[in-house]
C-alpha positions in Angstrom: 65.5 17.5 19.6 64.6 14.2 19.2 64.6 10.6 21.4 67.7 8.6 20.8 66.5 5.3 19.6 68.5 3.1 22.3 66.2 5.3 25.3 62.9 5.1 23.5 64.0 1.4 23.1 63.9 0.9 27.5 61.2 3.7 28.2 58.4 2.6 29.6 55.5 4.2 31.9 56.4 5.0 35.6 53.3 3.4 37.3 51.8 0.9 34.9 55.4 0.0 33.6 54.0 -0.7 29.7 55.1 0.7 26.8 54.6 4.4 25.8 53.5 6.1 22.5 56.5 8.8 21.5 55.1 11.5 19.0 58.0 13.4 18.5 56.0 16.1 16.8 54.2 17.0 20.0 57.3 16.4 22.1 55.0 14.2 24.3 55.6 10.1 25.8 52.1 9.2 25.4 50.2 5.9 28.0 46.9 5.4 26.1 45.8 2.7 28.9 45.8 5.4 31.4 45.5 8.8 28.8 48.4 10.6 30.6 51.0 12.5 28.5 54.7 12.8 29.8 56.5 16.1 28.7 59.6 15.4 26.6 61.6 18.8 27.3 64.5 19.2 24.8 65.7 15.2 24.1 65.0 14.6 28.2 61.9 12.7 28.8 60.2 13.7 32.4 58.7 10.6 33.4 57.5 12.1 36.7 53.6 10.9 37.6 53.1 14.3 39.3 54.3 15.8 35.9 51.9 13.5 33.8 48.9 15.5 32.6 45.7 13.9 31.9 44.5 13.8 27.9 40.9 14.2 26.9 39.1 11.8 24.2 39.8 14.2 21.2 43.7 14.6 22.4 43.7 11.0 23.0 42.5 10.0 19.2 45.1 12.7 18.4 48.1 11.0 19.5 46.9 7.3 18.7 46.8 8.3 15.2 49.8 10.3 14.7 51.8 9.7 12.1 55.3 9.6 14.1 54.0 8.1 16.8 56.4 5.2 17.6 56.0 2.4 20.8 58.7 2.8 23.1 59.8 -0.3 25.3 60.4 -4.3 24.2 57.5 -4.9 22.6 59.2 -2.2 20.0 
């Protein structure tokens, strides 16, 4: 299921507090300044750091370049 608009519109990252990358495919709220992927379990986004798992290089050109990735917060 996916992100309702209005929340991707106010999500933003936990400890840097910038916007997020949503790929919806990959069910993943994606920080590329700090390559940490947040879980998105059903339409529920778990924004926990001690969830956040780290992203390698390849995974990290992955998700930058995804086709449904969309910015979450303001600057959307």
């Amino acid at each position: 299921m996916a992100l309702d608009q209005l929340l991707i519109d106010v999500l933003e990252d936990p400890i840097d507090h910038g916007s997020l990358l949503y790929v919806a495919s990959k069910s993943v709220l994606y920080n590329p300044r700090r390559k940490v992927a947040y879980e998105v379990r059903g339409a529920i986004p778990v924004l926990l750091p001690d969830e956040a798992r780290d992203v390698d290089e390849a995974e990290h050109d992955a998700l930058t370049s995804a086709s449904d990735a969309v910015t979450t917060g303001s600057t959307n």
